[in-house]
N, C-alpha and C positions, 0 to 999 in steps of 0.2 A: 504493500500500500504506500511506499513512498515513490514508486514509479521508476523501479529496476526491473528486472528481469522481465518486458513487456513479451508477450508469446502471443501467437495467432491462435484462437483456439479453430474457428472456419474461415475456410478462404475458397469455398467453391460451393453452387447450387445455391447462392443467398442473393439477392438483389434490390431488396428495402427493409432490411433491418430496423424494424422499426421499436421496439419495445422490450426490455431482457429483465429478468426478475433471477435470482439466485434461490435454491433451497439449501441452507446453510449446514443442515443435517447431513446429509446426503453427496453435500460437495457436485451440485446439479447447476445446469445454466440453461434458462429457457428463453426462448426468444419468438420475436412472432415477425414474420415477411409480408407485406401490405400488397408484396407483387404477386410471391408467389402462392400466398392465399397460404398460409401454413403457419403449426405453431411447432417447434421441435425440441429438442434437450441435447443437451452436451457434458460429458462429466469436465470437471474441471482441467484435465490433463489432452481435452480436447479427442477424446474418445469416448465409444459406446452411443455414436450420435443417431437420434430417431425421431421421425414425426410422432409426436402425441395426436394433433387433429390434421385434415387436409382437405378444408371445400372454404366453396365462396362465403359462411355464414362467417368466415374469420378472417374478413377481409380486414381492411380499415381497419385493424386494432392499434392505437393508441397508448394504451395503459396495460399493464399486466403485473400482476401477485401471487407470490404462490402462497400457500398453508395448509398446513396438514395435507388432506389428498386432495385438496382443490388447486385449479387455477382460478384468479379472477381477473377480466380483462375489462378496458373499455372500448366499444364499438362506434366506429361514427360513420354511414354512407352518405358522402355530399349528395347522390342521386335521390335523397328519396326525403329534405332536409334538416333542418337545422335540430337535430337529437343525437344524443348518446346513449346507449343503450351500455347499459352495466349487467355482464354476464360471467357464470361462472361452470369449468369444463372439471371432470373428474378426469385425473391426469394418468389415474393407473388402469382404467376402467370407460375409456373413450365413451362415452355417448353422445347425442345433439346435444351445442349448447343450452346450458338454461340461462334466460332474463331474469334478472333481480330487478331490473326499475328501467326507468327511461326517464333521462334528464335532456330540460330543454338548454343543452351546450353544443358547440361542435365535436371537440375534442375536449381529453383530459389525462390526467392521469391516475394512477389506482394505488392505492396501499391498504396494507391489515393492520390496522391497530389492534394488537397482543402483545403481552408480555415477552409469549414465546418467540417471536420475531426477531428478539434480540437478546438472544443467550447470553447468560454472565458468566465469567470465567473467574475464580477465587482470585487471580492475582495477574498482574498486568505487569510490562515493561515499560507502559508509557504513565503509572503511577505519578502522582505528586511525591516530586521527594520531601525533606523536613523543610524546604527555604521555596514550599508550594508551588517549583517548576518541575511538569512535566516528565519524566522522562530526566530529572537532570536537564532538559533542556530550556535555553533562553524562552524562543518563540513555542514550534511545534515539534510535535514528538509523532511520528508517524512509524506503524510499524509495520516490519520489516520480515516476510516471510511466514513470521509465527505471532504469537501475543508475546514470544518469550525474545524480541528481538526488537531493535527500532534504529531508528533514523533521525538525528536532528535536520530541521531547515531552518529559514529562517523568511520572518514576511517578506515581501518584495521591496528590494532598496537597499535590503540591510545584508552583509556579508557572513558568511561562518567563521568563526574561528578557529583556531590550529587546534584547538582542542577537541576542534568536532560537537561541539555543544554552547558554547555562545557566540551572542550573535555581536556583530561591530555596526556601527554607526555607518551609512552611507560615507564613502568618497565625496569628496567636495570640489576638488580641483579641475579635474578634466571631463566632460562625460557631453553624452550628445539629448537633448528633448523636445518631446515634441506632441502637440495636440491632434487629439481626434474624437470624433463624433459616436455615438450608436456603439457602447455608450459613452458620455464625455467624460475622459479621463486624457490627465500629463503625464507622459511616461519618459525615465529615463532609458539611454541604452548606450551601452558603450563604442566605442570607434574603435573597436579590433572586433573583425566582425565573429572569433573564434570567442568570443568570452556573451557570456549570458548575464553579464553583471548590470544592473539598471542607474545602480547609483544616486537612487533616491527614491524616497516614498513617496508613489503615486500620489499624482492631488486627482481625487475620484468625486462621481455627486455631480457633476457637471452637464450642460447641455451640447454647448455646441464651443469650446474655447480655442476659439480662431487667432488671437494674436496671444504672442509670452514674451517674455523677457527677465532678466535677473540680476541679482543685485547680490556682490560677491562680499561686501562688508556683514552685510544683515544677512545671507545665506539665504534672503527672501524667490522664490518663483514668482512672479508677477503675472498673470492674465486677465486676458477680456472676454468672458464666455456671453457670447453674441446675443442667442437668444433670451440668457437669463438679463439683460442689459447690467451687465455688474461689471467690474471690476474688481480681483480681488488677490490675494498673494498665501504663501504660503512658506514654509521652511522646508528646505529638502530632507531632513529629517522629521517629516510631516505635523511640525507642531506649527502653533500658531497661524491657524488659518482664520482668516476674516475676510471680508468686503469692506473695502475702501472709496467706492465710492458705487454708486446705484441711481443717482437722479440725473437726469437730460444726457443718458447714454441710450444712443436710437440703435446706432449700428457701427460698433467698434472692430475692425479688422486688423489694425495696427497699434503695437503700443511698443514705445521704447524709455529705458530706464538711463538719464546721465547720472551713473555713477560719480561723477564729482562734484555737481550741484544738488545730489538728493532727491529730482525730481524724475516725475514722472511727466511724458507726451506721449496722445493719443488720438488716431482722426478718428470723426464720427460721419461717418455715412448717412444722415438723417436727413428730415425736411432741412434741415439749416446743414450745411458742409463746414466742417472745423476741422481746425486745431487746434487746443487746449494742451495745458501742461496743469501740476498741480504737485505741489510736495509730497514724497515720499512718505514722511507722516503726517497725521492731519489732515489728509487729502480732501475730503471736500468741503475742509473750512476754507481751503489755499488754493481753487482752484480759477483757472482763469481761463479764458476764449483767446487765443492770441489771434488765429486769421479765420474769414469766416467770405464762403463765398468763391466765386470764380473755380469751381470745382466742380467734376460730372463725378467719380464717383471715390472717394480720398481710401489707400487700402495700407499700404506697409507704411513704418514712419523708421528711420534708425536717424540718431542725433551722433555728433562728432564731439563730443565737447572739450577738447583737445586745441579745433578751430574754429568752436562757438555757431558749425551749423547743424542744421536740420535739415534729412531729406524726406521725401516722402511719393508714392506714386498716384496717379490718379486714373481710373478705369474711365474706357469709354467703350459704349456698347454698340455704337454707330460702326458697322463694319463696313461702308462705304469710304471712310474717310479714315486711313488708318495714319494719320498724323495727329491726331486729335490725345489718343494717351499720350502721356507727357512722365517726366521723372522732376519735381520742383524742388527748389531750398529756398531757403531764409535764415537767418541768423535766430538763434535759441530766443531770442525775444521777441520773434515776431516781424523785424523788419527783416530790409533791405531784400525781398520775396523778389524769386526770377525764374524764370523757366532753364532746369538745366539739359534735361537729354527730351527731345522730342523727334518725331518722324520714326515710321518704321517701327511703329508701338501701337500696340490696341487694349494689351490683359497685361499691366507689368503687375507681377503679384507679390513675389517676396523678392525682400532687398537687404541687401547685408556690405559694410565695409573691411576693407581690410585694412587698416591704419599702419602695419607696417608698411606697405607701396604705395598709400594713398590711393586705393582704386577702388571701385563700386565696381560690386556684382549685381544684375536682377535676374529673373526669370519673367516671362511672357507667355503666358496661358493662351493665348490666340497663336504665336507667330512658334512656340513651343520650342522654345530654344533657350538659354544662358547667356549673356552678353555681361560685360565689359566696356566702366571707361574710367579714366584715372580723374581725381578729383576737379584736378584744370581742367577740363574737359576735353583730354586730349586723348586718340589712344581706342576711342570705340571700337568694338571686334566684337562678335560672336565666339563663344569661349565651345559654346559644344549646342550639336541638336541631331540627337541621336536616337533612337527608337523608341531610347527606354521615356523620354519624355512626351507627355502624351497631355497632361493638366496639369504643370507643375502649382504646385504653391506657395510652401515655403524654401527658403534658401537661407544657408548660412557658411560661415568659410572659417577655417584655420587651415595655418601654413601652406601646404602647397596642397591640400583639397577644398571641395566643396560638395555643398550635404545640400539635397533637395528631397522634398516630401509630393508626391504625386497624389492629387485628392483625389480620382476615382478610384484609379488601382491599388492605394493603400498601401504605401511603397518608401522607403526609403533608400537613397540612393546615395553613394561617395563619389564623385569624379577627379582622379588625380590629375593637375594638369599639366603636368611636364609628360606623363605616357598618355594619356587620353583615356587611360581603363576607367570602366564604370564597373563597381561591386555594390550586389544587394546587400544592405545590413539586416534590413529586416521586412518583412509581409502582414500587414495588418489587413482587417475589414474595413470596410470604408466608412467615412469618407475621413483623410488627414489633413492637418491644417497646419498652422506654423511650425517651424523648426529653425534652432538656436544649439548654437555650441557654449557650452558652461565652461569658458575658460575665466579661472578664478585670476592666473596669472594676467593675464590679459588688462585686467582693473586695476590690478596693484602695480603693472608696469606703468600702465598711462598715467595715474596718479602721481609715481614717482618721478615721471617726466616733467610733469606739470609743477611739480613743486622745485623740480631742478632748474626748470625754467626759469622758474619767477625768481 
């Protein structure tokens, strides 16, 4: 039960596996096939397998239980509507099924509340020890073959230790994350695509959290989850979660954090088009509208504040005129506002810097490519447009890669660009949304520049 020694028990004559119930006596596994109209048994070791029943009355089955000499299943024919019929088969002793009821649901599922269902055994290896963990272990104590045997893990985020039983606080320095929908959760994941390490506790409970960002002092995750209209942050060791701000947020795609002024900016996609900043803490006693206007649809924001500017993209859905998306700045206050990359733009979606060459990355969801230009505005190229791009969304860069998140396919992507390879890091369900590299150093460098400077 910790998820070793995985074994096929069938792999031929099955083709909708729909429902499996255990008889725990017996060391039995029953299953029921939606296609092939059948209900069958397996011992555990994946022998002595036989149909129990085999006509159309066992079709659509749903749900299934066993107990004592019964099966209990649930039945549902979209043909004939909207009911469940709850039946139950003598498993040693095949007869028609019998009907116990008929509920008005499509589907469901079935259990037996008994005692006997769930056998007790005098003594366990995943016990509370005297200091009321598990197994000895930190998190979860999962066992391992037998009851006289287990396995430490530990919750997502958090690492094992050498000891094989406690668990360490997420890494904080390097790691890669990123949002996605259905359901809404921030996930970390590492940038070696051989290691499963996440590197932080998921921020879960979410709808839809389309822009992130992070703040390497306060150890804070930063997001905008869209349809909740919120704004809110979190600790990569998952404490400290709150909403910072929740009123005249219509439709937030973008948000970025200056780590040196403590603040936070964000465009809102509403009846009114902004951007807004607002302190880090406090936020919506501090928050301000800095530009408002001359925008079709305002999406990625990243700030420089190293040279005091602010970029950000603007969608246009008009595909006749594909000069119309635009990539704009302004200084962190609001002025001196300009058009910097236009033409040859329709979806620019995620946009990230790279402050040690001074250049700007984006991605473009309509023209589905990666492009390039150095802060002067010199230097524009197409960096990659390659198959694996299809709906990019978000983008972010360290050294000599760059990480893109593909929102239909559910994809995360590394592009080196001295060889051109593209490697998957990871395959999600859809739909993903921004993605950001957590580099811790990256903040305390700039910082230390900045104060060398002055």
């Amino acid at each position: 039960m910790d998820g070793t020694n995985r074994t096929r028990l069938v792999d031929y004559k099955t083709e909708q596996p729909t429902a499996v119930a255990l008889d725990l006596v017996k060391k039995l596994v029953y299953w029921a096939d939606a296609y092939l109209d059948y209900i069958e048994v397996v011992d555990y070791n994946g022998k002595n397998r036989h149909a129990v029943i085999q006509q159309s009355q066992v079709s659509y089955i749903h749900g299934l239980a066993v107990f004592e000499n019964y099966l209990y299943a649930t039945h549902s024919d979209p043909s004939i509507g909207n009911t469940m019929d709850i039946f139950k088969i003598h498993r040693f002793n095949t007869t028609e099924p019998r009907t116990l009821t008929s509920l008005g649901s499509s589907r469901g599922a079935i259990r037996v509340y008994h005692r006997l269902t769930q056998p007790k055994v005098r003594s366990h290896v995943c016990e509370k020890d005297p200091y009321g963990k598990p197994g000895g272990c930190s998190h979860i104590c999962l066992l391992s073959g037998s009851y006289k045997s287990r396995t430490c893990r530990c919750r997502t985020g958090f690492s094992m230790g050498s000891d094989g039983q406690s668990c360490k606080k997420p890494k904080n320095d390097l790691f890669l994350f990123y949002g996605k929908g259905r359901p809404g959760v921030i996930r970390g994941l590492d940038m070696n695509v051989k290691s499963s390490d996440e590197h932080m506790v998921p921020i879960e409970d979410l709808v839809n959290p389309r822009a992130i960002d992070y703040h390497t002092e306060s150890g804070h995750i930063y997001f905008a989850d869209t349809t909740s209209f919120l704004i809110g942050r979190q600790k990569i060791d998952g404490n400290s979660r709150e909403t910072i701000l929740k009123d005249d947020l219509d439709n937030v795609e973008g948000i970025s954090v200056d780590w040196i002024g403590n603040n936070l900016y964000w465009t809102n996609d509403g009846y009114r088009k902004t951007i807004s900043v607002a302190r880090l803490e406090r936020a919506s006693q501090t928050r301000k509208t800095l530009l408002e206007g001359d925008m079709s649809h305002p999406r990625a924001i990243v700030v420089d504040p190293l040279n005091s500017w602010m970029y950000w993209t603007d969608w246009e859905e008009d595909e006749v005129n594909d000069s119309i998306g635009r990539i704009e700045k302004a200084w962190m206050d609001g002025s001196n506002r300009r058009i910097f990359v236009t033409s040859n733009m329709l979806w620019p979606n995620g946009l990230t810097l790279d402050h040690g060459t001074s250049t700007m990355y984006w991605c473009d969801a309509y023209y589905d490519h990666i492009e390039k230009i150095h802060l002067n505005g010199t230097g524009r190229q197409v960096v990659y447009n390659g198959k694996q791009l299809n709906h990019p969304f978000g983008i972010s860069h360290y050294r000599n890669s760059i990480f893109w998140t593909e929102y239909m396919n559910a994809s995360v992507f590394q592009l080196d660009l001295t060889s051109g390879d593209v490697t998957l890091l990871r395959s999600e369900r859809p739909p993903l949304f921004g993605l950001r590299v957590y580099d811790a150093q990256s903040q305390q460098d700039c910082v230390r520049v900045e104060q060398g400077e002055a």
